[in-house]
C-alpha positions as a printed Julia matrix, in Angstrom:
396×3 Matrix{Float64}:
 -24.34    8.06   -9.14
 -23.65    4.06   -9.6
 -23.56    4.45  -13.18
 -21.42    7.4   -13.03
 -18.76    6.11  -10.82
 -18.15    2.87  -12.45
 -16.33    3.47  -15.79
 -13.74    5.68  -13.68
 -13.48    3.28  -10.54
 -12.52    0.35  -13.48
  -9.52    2.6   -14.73
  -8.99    3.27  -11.17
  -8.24   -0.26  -10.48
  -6.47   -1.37  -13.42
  -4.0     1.57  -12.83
  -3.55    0.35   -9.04
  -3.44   -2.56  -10.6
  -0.59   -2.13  -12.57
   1.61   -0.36  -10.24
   1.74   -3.09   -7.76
   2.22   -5.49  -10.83
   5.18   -3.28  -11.36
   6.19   -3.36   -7.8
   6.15   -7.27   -7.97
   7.64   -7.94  -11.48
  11.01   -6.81   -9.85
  11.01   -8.98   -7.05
  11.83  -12.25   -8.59
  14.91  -11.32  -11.04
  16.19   -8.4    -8.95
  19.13  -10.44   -7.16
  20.39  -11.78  -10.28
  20.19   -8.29  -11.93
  22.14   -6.62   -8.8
  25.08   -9.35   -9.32
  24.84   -9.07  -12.82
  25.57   -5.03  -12.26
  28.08   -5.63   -9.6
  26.27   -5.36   -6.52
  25.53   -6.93   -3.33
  23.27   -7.37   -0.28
  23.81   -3.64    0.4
  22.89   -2.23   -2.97
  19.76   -4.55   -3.2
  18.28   -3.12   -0.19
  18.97    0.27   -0.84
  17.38   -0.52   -4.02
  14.38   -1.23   -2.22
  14.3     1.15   -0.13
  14.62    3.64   -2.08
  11.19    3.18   -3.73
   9.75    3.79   -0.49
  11.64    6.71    0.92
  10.66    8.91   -2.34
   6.84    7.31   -1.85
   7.12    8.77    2.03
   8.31   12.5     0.9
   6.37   12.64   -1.94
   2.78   11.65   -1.74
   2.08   14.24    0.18
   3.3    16.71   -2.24
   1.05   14.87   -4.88
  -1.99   14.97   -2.69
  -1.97   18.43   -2.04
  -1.18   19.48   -5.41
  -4.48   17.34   -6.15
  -6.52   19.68   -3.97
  -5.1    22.38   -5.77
  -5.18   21.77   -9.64
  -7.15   18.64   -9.73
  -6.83   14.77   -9.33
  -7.01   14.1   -13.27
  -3.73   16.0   -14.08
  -1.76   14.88  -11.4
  -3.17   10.68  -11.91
  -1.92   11.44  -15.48
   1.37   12.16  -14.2
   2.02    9.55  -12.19
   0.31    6.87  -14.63
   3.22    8.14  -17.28
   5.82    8.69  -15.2
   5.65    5.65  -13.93
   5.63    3.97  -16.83
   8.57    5.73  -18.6
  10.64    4.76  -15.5
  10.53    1.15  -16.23
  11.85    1.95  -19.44
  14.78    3.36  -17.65
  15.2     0.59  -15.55
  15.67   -1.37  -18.92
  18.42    0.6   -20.64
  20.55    1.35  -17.04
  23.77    0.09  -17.34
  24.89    0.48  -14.12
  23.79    0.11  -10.35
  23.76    3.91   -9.61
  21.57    4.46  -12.88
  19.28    1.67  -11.84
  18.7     3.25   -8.01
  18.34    6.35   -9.13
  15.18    5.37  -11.7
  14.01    3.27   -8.91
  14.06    6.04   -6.99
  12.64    8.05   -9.5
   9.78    5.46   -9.69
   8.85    5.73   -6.4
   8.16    9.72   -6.79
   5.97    9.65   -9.94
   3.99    6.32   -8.44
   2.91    7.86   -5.23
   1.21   10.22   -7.41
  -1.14    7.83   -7.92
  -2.76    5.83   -5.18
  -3.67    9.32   -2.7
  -5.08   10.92   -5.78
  -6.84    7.56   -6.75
  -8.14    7.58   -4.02
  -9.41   11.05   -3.26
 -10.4    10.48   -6.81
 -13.27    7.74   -5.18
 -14.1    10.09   -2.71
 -15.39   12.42   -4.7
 -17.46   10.39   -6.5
 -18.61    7.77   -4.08
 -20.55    8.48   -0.52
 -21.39    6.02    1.97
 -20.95    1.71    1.33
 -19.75    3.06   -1.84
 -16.92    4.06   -0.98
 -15.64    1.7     1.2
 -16.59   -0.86   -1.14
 -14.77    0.69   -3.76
 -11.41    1.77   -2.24
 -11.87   -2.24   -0.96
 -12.1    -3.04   -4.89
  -8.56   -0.87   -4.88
  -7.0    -3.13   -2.48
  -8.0    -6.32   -3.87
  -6.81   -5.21   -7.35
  -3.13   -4.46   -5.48
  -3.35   -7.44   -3.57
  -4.04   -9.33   -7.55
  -1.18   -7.4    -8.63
   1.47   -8.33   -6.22
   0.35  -12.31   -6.73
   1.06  -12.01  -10.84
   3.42   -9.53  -10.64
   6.41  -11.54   -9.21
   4.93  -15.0   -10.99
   5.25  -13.08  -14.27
   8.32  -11.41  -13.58
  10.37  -14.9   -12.58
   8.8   -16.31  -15.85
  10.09  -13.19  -17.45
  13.37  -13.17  -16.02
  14.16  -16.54  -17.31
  14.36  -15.11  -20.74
  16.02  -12.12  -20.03
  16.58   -9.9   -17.14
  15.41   -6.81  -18.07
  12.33   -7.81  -20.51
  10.36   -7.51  -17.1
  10.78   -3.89  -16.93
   9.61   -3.08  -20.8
   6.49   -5.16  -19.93
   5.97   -3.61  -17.42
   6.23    0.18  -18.39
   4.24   -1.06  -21.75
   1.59   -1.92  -19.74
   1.39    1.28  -17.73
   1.61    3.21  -20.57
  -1.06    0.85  -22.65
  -3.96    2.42  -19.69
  -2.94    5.96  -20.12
  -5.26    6.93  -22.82
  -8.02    4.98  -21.32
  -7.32    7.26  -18.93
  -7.13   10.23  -20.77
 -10.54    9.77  -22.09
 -12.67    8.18  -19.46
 -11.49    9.87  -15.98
 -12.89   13.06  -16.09
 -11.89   16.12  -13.35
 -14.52   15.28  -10.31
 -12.6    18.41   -7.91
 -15.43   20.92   -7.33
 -13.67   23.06   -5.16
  -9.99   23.23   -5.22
  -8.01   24.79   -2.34
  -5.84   27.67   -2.08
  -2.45   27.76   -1.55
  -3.28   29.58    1.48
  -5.61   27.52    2.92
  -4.4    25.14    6.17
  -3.7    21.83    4.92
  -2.64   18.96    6.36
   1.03   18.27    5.97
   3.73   15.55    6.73
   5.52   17.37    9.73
   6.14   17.14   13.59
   2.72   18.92   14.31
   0.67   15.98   12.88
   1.09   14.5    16.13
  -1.95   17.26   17.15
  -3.8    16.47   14.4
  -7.41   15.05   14.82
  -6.5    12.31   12.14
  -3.31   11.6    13.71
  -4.23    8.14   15.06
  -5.99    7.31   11.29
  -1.99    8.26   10.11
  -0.71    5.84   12.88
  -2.75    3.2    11.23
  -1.77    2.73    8.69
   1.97    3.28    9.75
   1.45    0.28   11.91
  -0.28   -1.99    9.46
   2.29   -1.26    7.06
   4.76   -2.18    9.48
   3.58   -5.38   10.81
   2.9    -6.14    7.36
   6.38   -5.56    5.54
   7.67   -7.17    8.5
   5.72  -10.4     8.2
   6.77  -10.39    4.61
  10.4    -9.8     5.51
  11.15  -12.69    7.77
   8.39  -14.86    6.96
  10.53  -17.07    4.55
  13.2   -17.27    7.03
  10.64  -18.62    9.75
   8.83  -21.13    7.4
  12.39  -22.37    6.39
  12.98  -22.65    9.91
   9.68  -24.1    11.16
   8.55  -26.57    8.47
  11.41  -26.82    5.78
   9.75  -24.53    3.28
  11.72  -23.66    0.03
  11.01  -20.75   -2.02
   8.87  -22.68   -4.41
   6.53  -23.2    -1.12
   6.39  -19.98    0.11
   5.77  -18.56   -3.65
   2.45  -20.59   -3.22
   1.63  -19.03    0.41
   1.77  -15.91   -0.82
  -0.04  -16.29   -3.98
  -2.52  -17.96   -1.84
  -2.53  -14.95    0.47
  -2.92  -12.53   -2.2
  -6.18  -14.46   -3.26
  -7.32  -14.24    0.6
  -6.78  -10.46    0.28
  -8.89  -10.14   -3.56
 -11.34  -12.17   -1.53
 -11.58  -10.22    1.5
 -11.46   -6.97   -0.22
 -13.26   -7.34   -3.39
 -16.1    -9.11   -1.82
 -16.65   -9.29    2.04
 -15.47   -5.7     2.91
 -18.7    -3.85    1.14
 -21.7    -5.89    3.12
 -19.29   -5.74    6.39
 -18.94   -2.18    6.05
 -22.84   -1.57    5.41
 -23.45   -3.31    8.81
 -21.0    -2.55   10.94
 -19.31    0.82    9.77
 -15.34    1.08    8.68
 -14.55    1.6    12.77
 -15.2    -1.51   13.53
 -14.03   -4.08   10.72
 -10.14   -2.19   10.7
 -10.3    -2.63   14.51
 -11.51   -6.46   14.41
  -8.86   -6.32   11.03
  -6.52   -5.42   13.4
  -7.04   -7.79   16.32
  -7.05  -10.82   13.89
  -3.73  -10.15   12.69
  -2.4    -9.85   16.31
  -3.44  -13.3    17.04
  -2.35  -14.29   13.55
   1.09  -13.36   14.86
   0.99  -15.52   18.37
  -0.8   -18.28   15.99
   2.24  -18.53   13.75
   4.49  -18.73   16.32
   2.71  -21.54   17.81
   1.97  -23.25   14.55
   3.67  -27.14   14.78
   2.54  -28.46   11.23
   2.37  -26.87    7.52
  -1.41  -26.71    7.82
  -1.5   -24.44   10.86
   1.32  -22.61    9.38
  -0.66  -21.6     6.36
  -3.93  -21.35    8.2
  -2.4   -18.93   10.56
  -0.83  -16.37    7.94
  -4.09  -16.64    5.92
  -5.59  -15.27    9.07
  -3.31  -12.47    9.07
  -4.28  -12.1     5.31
  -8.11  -11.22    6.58
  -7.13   -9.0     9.44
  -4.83   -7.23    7.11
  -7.14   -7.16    4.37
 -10.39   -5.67    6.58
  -8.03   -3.04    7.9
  -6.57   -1.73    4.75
  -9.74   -0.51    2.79
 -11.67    0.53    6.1
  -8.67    2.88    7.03
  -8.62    4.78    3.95
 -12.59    5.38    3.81
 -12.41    6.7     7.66
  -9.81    8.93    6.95
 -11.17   10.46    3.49
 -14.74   10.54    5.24
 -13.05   12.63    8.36
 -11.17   14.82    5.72
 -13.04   17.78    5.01
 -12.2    19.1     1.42
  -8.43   18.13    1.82
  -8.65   14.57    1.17
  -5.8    14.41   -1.02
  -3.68   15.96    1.32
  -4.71   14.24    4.0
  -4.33   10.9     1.59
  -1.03   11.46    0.71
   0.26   11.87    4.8
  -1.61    8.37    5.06
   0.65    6.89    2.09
   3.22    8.56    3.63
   2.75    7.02    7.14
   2.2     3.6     5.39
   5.49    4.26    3.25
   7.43    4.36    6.19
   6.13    1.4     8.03
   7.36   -0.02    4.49
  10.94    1.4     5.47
  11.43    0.45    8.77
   9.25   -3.08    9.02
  11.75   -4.74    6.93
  15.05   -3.52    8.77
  13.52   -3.85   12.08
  12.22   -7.5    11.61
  15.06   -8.73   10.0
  17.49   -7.2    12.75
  15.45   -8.67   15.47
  15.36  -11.87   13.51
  18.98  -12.69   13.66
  18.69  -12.11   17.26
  15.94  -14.14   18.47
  13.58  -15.83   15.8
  10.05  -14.78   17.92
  10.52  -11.19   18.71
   9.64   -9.72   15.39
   6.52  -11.07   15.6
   5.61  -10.71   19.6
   6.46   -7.08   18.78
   4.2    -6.96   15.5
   1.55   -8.59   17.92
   2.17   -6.04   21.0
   2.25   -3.35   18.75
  -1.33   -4.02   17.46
  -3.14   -4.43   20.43
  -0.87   -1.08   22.13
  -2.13    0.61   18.84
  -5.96   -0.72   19.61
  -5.95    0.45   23.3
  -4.26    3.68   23.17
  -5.6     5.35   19.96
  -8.92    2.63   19.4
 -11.48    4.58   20.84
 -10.35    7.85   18.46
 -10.76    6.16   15.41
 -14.75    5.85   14.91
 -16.91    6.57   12.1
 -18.07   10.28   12.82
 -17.57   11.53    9.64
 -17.32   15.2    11.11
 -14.46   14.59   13.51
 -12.67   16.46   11.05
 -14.62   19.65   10.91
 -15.16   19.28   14.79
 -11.35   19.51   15.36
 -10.61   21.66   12.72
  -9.19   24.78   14.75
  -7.43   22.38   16.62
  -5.39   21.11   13.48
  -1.85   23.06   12.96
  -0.75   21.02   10.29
């Protein structure tokens, strides 16, 4: 099984890879290409956000369809897709052109992580997998660190040169795809079948407080990011030449973290227990930060929330594919779902609560952590037949 899984856990993490590459490249020049078009502080955050509503409505749809006709076909989609949407971005003329193919982006790429991952699932067991899906992170942790260096360096020649790149190099891994990710479904499900499904009964789901998560990492994440410039402005007199460094240095904390510490962590201790302790670090990360007088604590304190954020993210997704029966992609795509709208509303919430009081977006990113931990804590555990205990409990 080692040697089987590795050739197709390589593509696996290129691909990821590339996406968040793609995510990043965009970050740098996007301002300047929103003036250029006309456009203001409105239309560059419904820009963004528009990448992550389509991600929340449809990686679900992608996940189940993976259950149903295979992960291969639909990662083949999404690699494409994705890739023919930066072209778009390239040749729109306009800012409605350019939010509709970034909205369009956001559909085909959620194709890809869920099924990516159920992909590892199939073919991993155990250590394996955790390790694995904590290769997966690091390699989208790597991508968001070069993505916006290369897309500034980009930009500087010409604003939309970033996109072509980028969409060349999704495109470039699609036949290594083709070729070396074979089908691994063994038993697809019919359309009949109970699945899980993004709606108001996943509240009574048995993986309901896996779902919740992830919402909340992705929510104290996105709204670290979101107002963490502000508050090291604030603080210590950071420019954005200083806080490009942090979070390079943060995404090397995460490649770190996941690429090397999560696999012997995990073989000790389970995935329960390091996305818990994950999760308490980045609480006290968030009360540390606060606190922080100098530039060294500063740093030292979001690099701890780097680690907590970094055990919890691989360690979440291995509980929940382990607990998932044979609908993992299904149940994959609700958790990108979850974590796609902790993208949405971690940004608007932080920055709102921002302007009015500088500390309260992160007291409530620490408060909602340790809530999290002590209401839902002792449900997410490592029996990896919760899910076929609670089964005829799910109405999903």
């Amino acid at each position: 099984m080692e040697k089987e899984y590795i050739r197709p856990m390589i593509i696996l993490i290129i691909v990821q890879f590339l996406v968040m590459v793609g995510f990043g490249i965009v970050i740098p020049i996007l301002p300047f290409l929103v003036q250029e078009l006309g456009g203001g502080a409105f239309s560059l955050g419904l820009f963004m956000s528009a990448y992550s509503i389509m991600q929340f409505f449809f990686a679900p749809f992608w996940g189940r369809l993976s259950d149903r006709i295979g992960r291969r076909p639909v990662l083949l989609i999404g690699i494409s897709g994705y890739g023919i949407t930066f072209f778009l971005f390239g040749i729109a003329g306009n800012l409605p052109l350019l939010i509709t193919f970034r909205a369009l982006s956001g559909m085909v790429s959620s194709a890809t992580l869920p099924t990516a991952m159920a992909y590892l699932a199939d073919i991993t067991e155990g250590t394996n997998r955790s390790k694995s899906m904590g290769m997966v992170g690091a390699a989208m942790g790597l991508g968001m660190v070069i993505g916006p260096a290369l897309g500034g360096w980009l930009g500087h020649y010409s604003f939309t040169l970033p996109f072509y790149v980028a969409g060349a190099l999704a495109l470039l891994v699609f036949p290594f795809a083709w070729k070396f990710l074979p089908e691994t479904l063994k038993e697809p499900s019919s359309k009949q079948e109970k699945t899980v499904r993004l709606s108001p009964r996943v509240f009574k789901d048995p993986l309901f407080p896996i779902f919740l998560f992830n919402f909340v990492l992705a929510f104290t994440m996105s709204m670290f990011e979101g107002t963490f410039a502000l508050f090291a402005a604030h603080r210590v007199g950071f420019g954005a030449k200083e806080v490009g460094f942090v979070f390079m240095a943060l995404g090397i904390v995460g490649v770190v973290v996941q690429g090397g510490l999560i696999g012997r962590l995990v073989a000790r201790f389970g995935d329960a227990l390091p996305a818990k302790g994950g999760a308490v670090l980045c609480a006290i990360a968030f009360i540390w930060i606060l606190w922080a007088p100098n530039v060294i604590l500063l740093v030292l304190g979001t690099m701890l929330f780097m680690v907590g954020n970094s055990l919890m993210t691989p360690t979440s997704s291995s509980l929940l594919s382990k607990n998932s029966g044979n609908k993992q992609g299904a149940s994959l795509g609700v958790f990108q779902s979850m974590g796609s709208l902790g993208r949405i509303f971690g940004p608007l919430v932080g920055g709102a609560l921002y302007e009015i009081f500088i500390p309260i977006p992160y007291i409530l990113g620490a408060v909602t952590l340790v809530l999290m931990l002590l209401f839902f804590g002792p449900k997410i555990k490592d029996k990896k037949d919760l899910f076929l205990e609670s089964e005829g409990q799910s109405t999903m």
